[in-house]
Backbone as a ProteinNet text record, in pm:
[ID]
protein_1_A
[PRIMARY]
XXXXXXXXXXXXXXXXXXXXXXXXXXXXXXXXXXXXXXXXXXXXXXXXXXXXXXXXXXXXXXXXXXXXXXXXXXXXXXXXXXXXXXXXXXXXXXXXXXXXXXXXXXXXXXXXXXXXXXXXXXXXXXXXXXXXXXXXXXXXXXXXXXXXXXXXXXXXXXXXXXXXXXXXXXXXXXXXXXXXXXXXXXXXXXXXXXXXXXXXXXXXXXXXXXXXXXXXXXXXXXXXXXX
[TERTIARY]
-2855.1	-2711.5	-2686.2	-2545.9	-2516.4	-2565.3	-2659	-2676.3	-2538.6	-2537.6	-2430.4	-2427.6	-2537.2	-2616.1	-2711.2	-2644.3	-2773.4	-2746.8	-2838.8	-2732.7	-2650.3	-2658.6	-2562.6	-2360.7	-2404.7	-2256.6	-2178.8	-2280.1	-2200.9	-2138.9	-2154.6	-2058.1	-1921.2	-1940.8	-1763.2	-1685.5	-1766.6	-1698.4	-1558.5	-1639.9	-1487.5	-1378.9	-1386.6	-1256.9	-1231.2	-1296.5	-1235.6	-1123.3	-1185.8	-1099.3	-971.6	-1040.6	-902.2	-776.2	-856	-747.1	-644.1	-767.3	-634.2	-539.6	-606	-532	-372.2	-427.3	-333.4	-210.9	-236.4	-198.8	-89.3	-112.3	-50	51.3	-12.7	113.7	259.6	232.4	294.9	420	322.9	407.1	506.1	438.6	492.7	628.3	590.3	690.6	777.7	747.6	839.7	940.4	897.5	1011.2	1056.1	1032.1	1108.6	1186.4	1184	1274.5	1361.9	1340.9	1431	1560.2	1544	1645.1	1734.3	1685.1	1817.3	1856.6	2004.3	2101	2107.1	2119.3	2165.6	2338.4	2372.2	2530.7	2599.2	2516.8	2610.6	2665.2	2551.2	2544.3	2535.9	2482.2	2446.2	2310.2	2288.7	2174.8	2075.6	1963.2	1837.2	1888	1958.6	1990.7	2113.4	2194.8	2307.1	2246.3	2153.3	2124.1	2033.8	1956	1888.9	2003.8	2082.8	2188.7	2233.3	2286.3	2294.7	2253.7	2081.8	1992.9	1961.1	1906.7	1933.3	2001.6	2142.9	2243.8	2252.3	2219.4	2244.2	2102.4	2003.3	1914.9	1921.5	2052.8	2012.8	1966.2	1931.5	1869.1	1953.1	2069.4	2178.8	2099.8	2028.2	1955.1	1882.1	1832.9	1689.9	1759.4	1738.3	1817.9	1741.6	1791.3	1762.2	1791.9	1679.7	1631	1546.2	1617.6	1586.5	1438.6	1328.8	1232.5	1170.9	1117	1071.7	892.4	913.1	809.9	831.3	709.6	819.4	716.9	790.3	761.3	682.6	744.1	651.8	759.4	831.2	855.1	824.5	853.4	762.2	899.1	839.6	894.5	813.7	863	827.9	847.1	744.3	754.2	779.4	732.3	759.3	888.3	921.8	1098.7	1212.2	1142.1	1234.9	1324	1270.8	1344.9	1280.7	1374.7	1313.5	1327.3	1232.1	1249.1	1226.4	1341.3	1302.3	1351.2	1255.7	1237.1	1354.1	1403.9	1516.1	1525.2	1435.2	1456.2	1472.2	1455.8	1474.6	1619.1	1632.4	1757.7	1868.6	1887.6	1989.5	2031.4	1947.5	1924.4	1980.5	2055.8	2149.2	2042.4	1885.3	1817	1768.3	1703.5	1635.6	1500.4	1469.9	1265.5	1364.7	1410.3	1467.1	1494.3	1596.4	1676.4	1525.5	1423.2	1288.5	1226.3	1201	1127.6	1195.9	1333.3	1456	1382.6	1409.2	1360	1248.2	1172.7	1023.7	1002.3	1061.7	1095.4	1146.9	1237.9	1350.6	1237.1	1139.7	1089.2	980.5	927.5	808.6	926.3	1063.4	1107.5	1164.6	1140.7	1182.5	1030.4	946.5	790.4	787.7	802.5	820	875	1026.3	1140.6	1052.3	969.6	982.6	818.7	764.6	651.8	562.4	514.8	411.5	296.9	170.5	96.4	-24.1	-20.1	-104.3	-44.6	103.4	138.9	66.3	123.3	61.5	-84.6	-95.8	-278.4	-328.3	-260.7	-266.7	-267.3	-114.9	-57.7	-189.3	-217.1	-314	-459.1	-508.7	-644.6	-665.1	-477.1	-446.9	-574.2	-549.9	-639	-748.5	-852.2	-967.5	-1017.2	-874	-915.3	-963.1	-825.7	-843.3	-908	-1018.7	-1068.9	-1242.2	-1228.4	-1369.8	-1375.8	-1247.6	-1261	-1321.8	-1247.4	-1344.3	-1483.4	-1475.9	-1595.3	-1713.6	-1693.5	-1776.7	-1861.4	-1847.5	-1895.3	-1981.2	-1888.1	-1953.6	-2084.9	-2093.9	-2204	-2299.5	-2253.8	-2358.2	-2405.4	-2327.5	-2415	-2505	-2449.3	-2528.8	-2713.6	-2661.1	-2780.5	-2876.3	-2832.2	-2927.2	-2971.4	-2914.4	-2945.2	-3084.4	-3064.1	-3143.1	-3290.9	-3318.4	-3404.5	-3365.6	-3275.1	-3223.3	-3223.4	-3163.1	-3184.1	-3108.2	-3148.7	-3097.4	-2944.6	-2996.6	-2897.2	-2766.8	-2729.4	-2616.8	-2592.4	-2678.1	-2631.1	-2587.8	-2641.7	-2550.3	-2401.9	-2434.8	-2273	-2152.3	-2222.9	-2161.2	-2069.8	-2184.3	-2133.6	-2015	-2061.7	-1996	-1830.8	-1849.6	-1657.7	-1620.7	-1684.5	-1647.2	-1595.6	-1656.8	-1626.1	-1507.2	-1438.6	-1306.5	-1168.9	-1209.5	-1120.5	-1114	-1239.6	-1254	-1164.7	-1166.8	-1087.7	-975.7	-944.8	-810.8	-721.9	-781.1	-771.5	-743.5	-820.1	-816.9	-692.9	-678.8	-551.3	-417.6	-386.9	-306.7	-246	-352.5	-289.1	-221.8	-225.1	-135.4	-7.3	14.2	133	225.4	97.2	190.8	251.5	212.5	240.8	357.7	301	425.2	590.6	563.4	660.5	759	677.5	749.7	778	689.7	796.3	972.2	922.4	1046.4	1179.9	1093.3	1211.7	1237.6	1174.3	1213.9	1319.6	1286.3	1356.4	1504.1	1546.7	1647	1745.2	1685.8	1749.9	1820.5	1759.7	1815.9	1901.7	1904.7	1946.3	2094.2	2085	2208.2	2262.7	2216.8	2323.9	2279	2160.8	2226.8	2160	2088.1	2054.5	2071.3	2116.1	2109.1	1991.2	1952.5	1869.1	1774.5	1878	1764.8	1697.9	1769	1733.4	1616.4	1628.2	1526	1382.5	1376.4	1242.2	1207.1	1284.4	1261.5	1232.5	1288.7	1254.6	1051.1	1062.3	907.8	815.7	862.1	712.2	726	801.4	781.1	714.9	705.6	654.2	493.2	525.7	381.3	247.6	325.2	227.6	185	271.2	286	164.2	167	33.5	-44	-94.1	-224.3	-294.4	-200.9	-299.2	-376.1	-281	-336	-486.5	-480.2	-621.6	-709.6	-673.3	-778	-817.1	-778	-799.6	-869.4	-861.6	-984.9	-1099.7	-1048.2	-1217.7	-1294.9	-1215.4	-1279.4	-1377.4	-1284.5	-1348.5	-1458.9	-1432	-1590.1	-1674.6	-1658.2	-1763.2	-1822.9	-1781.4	-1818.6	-1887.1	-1884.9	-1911.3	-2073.2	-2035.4	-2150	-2295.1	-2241.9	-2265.8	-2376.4	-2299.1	-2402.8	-2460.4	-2436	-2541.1	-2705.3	-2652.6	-2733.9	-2862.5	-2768.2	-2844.2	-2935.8	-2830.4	-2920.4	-3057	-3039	-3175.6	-3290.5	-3258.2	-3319.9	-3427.5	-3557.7	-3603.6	-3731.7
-628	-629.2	-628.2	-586.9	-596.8	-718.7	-741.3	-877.5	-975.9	-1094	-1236	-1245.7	-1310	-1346	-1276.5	-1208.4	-1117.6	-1085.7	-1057.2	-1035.7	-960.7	-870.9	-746	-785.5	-900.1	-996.6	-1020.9	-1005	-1081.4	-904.7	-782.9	-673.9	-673.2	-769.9	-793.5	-903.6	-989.8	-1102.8	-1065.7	-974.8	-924.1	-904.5	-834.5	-748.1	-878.2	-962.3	-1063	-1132.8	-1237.5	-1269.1	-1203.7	-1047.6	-988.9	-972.4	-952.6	-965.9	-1089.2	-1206.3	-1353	-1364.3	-1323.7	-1340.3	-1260.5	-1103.1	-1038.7	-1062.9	-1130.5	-1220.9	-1300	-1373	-1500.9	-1428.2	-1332.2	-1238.7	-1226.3	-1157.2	-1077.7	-1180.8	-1277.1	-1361	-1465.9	-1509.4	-1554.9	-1502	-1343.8	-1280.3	-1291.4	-1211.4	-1178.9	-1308	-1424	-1574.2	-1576.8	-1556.5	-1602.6	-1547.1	-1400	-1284.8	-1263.7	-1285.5	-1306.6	-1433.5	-1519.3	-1600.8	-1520.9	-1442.5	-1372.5	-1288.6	-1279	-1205.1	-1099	-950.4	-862.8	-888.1	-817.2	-808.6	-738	-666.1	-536.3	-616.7	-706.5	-757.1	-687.2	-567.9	-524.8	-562.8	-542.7	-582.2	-440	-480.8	-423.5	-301.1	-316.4	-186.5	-55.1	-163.8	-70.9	-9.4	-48.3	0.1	116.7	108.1	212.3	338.4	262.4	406.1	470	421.7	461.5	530.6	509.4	619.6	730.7	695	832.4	922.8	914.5	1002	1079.1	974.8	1052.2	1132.8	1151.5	1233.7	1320.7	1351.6	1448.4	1424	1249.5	1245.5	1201.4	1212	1157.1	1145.3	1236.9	1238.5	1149.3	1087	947.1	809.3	801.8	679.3	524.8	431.7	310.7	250.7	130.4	78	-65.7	-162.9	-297.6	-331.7	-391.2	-397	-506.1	-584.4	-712.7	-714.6	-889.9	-923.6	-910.5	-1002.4	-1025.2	-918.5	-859.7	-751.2	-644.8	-593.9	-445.3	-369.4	-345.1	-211	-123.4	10.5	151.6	245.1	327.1	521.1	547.8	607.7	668.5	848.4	936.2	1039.1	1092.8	1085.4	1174.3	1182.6	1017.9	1046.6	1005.6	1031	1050.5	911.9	803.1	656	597.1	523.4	403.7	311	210.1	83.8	-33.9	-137.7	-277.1	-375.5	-465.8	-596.9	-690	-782.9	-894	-919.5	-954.2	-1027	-935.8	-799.5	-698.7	-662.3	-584.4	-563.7	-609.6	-757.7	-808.3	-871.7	-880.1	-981	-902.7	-939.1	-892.7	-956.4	-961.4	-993.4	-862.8	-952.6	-818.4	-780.2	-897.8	-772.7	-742.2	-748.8	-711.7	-535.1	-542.1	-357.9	-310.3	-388.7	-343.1	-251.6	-351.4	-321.3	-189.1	-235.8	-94.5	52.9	11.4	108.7	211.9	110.3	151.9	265	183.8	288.4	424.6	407	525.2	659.9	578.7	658.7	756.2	688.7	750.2	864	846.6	932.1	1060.7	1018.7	1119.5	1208.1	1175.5	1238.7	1333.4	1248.9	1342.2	1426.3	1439	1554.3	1666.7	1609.2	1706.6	1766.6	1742.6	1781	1678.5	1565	1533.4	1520.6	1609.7	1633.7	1520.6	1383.7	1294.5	1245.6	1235.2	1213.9	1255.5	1407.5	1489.9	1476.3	1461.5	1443.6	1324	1206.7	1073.2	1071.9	1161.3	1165	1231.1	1336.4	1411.4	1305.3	1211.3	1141.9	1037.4	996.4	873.4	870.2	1023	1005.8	988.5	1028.4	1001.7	914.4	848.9	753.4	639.3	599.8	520.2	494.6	593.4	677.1	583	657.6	603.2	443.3	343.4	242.3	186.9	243.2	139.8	178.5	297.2	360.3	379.1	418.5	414.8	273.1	171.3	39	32.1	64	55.8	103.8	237.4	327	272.6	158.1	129	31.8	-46.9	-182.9	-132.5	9.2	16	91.6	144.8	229.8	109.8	23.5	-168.7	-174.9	-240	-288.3	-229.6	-97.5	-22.6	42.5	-19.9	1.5	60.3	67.4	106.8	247.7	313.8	468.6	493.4	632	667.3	784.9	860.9	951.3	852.6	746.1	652	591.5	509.2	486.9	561.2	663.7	762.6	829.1	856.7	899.9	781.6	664.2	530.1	549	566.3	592.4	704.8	795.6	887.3	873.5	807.6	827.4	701.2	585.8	498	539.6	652.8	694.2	787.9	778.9	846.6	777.4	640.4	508.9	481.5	510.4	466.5	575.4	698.4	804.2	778.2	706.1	725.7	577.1	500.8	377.1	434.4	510.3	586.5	656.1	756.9	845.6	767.8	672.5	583.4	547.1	535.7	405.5	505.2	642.6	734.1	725.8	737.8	705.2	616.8	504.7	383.3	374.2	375.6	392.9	506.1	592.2	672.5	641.6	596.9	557.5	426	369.7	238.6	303.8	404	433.2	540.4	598.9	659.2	551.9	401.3	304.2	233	283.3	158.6	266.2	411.5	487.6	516	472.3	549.9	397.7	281.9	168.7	180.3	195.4	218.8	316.5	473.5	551.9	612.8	493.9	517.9	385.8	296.4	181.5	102.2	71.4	-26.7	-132.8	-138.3	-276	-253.9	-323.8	-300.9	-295.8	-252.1	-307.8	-483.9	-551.5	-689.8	-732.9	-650.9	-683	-539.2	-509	-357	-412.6	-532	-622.5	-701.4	-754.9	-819.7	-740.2	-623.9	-514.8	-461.1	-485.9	-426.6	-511.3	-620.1	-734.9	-768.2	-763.7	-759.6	-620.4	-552.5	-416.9	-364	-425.2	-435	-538.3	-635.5	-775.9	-675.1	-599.3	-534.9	-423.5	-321.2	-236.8	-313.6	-439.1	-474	-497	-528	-547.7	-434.5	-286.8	-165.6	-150.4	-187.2	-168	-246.2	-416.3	-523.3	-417.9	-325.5	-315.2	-198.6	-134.3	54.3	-22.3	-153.1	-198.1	-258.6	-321.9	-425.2	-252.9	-183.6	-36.4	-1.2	31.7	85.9	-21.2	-179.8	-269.8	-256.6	-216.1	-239	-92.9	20.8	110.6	129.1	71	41.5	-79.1	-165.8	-241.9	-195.6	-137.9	-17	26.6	144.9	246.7	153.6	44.2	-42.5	-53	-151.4	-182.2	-96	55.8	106.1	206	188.3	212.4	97.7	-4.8	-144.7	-113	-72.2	-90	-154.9
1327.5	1299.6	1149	1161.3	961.9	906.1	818.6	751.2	710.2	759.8	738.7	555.3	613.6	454.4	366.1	260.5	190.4	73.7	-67.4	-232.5	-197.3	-143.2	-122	-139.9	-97.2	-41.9	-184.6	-334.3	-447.5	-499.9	-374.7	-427.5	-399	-288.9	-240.6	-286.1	-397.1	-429.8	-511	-606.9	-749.7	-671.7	-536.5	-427.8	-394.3	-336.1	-292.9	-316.4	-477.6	-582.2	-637.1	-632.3	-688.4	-583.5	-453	-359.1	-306.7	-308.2	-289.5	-414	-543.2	-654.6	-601.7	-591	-534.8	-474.1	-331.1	-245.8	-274.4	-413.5	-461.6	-548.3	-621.7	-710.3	-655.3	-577.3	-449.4	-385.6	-356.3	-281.9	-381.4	-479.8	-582.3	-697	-681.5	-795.2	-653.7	-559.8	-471.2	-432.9	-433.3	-440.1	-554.2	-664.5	-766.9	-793.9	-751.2	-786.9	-667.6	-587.7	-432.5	-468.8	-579.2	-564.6	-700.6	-800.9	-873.8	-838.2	-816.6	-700	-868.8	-770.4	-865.1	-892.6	-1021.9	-1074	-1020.4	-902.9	-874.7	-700.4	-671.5	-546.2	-420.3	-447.2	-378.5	-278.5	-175.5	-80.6	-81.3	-61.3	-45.4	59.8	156.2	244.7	195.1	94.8	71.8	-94.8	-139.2	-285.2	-226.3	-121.5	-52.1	-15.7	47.2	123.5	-26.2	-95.7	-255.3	-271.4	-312.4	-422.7	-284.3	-148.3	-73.6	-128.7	-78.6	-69.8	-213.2	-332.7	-461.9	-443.4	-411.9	-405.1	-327.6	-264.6	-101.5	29.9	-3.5	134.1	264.7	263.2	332.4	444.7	519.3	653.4	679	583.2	613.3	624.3	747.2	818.6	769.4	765.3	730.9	868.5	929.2	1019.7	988.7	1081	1005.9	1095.7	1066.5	1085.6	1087.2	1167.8	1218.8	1085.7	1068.2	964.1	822.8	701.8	629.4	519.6	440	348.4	447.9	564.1	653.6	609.7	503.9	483.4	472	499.3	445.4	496.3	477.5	491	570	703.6	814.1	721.5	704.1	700.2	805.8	937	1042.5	1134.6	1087.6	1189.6	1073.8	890.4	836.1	864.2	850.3	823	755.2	663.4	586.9	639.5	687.1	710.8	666.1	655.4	557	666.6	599.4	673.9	606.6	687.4	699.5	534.2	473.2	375.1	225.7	273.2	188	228.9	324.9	372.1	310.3	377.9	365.3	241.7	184.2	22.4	-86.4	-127.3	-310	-396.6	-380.8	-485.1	-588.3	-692	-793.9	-683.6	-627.4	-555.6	-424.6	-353.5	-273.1	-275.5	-401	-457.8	-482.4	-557.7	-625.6	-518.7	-408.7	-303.4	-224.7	-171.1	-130.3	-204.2	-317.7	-436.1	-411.4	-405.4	-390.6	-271.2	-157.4	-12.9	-60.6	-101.8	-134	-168.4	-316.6	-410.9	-285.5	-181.6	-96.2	19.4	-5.2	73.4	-2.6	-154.6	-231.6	-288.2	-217.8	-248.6	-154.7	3.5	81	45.5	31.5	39.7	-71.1	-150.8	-304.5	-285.3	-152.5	-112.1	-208.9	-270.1	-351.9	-296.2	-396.5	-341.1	-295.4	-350.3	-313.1	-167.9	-163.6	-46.2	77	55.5	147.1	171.5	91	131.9	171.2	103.7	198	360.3	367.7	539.3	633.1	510.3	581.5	627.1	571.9	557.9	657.3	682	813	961.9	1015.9	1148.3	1161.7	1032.8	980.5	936.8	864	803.5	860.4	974.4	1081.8	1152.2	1185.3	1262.8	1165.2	1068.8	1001.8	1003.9	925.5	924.7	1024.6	1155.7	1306	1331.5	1362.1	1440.7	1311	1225.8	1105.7	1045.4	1051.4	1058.1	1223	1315.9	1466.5	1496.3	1440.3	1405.6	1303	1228.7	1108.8	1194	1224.7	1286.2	1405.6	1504.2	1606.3	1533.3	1463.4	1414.6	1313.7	1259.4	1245.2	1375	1471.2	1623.1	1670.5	1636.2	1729.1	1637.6	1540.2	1479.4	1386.5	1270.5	1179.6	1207.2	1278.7	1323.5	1169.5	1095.9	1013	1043.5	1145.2	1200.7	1215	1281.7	1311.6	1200.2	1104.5	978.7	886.2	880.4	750.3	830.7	948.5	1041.5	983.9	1026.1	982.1	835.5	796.8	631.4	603.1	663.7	585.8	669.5	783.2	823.4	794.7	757.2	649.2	498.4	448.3	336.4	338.4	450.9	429.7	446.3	518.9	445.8	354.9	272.7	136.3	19.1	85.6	33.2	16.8	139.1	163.8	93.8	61.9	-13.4	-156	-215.4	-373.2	-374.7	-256.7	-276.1	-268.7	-168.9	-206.6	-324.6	-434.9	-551.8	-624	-649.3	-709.7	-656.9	-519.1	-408.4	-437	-474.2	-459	-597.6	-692.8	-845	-842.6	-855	-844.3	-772.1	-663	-595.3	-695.8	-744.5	-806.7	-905.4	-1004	-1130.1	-1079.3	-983.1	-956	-896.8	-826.3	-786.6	-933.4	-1017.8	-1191.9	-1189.9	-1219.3	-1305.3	-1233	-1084.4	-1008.5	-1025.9	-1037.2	-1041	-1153.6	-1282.1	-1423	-1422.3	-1385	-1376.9	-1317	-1186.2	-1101.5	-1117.9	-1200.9	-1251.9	-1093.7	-1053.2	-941.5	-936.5	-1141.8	-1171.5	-1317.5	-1373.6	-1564.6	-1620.2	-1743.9	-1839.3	-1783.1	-1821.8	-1802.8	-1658.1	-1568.3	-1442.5	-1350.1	-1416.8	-1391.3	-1469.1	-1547.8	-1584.9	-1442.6	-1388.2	-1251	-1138.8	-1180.1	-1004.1	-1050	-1188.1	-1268.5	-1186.2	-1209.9	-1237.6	-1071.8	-951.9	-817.9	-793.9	-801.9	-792.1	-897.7	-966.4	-1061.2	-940.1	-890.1	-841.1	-704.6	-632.8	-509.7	-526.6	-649.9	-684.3	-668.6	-747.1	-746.7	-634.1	-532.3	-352.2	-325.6	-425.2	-326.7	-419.8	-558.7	-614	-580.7	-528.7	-430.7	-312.9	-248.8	-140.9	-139.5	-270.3	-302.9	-389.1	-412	-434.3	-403	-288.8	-174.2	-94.9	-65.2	63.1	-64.5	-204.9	-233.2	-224.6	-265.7	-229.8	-129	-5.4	99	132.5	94.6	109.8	12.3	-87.6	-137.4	-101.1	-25.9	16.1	144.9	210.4	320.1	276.5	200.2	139.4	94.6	26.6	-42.8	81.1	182.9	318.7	404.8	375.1	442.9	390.6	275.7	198.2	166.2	214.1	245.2	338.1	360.1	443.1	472.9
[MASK]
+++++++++++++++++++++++++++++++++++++++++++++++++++++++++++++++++++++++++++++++++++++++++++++++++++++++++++++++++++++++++++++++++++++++++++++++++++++++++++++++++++++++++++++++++++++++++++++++++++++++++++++++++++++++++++++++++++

């Protein structure tokens, strides 16, 4: 079976760390900035219907969504969806977060090409994360078969792809929610610093999480040249 205990283990420590750190960012900016109400008082759903419509997107419906920060952009049925505490909230991470949505529905509309290629990597990706580990541990089990361990590997290595193509996505998306907040007035100057630093803490999970997948990707490879 995959080794419990082995050096191999001090490749996932840095992802680790960087990820609870992550964790605490996230959750931390996101409270502190949840209690300053924007000037415009607007809520997380109506600063969304806003920057839509000024972009053309009148068509991309907003849909309230159970759990706390599961927002995203549905590309395929063309909705944004935010969770209770985004929605409804006249805060600065609240519009930040709104924001952020908006920016992944304005990638779509404008074709961006990491997008697209993200959307494209999903079935594979998904696809590698499970069965790609399944295949590593079965091909250990069974006498370290090499044919099942490198299969292992390699549709593991397209989660791992798909973890990298992300962080352009996600970046991008937040400078277009800094620049549309400033732009269409539906946070000033001093408060477009508060939509930053909730949205800055929010990237860093996605880079804990493309370096936790190469740790771990490396981590195999390691193992399975172990013999």
């Amino acid at each position: 079976m995959l080794p419990i205990w082995d050096w191999t283990l001090i490749l996932l420590l840095p992802a680790f760390a960087l990820s609870l750190y992550a964790q605490f960012r996230v959750s931390s900016t996101f409270k502190r900035y949840s209690t300053v109400r924007s000037g415009r008082g607007l809520t997380g759903a109506a600063g969304a219907r806003l920057l839509l419509d000024g972009g053309g997107l009148s068509h991309v419906s907003i849909e309230l969504t159970e759990g706390r920060l599961s927002d995203h952009y549905d590309p395929r049925s063309k909705v944004l969806r935010l969770s209770p505490d985004v929605a409804n909230r006249d805060s600065l991470a609240a519009l930040g977060v709104a924001a952020h949505e908006v920016g992944h529905a304005l990638q779509d509309a404008q074709g961006y090409a990491p997008m697209r290629a993200r959307s494209s990597l999903v079935p594979v990706a998904s696809l590698g994360s499970n069965l790609g580990m399944i295949l590593f541990i079965a091909g250990l089990f069974i006498g370290r078969n090499p044919l099942l361990m490198n299969l292992g590997i390699l549709l593991f290595s397209a989660a791992v792809l798909f973890t990298l193509v992300t962080l352009p996505v996600e970046f991008n998306a937040s400078r277009r929610a800094l620049a549309l907040l400033n732009s269409q007035g539906i946070l000033v100057a001093g408060e477009v610093d508060g939509a930053r630093k909730v949205l800055s803490a929010a990237g860093l999970t996605y880079v804990a999480a493309a370096l936790m997948a190469i740790a771990q990707l490396a981590r195999l490879v390691l193992i399975s040249r172990n013999r």
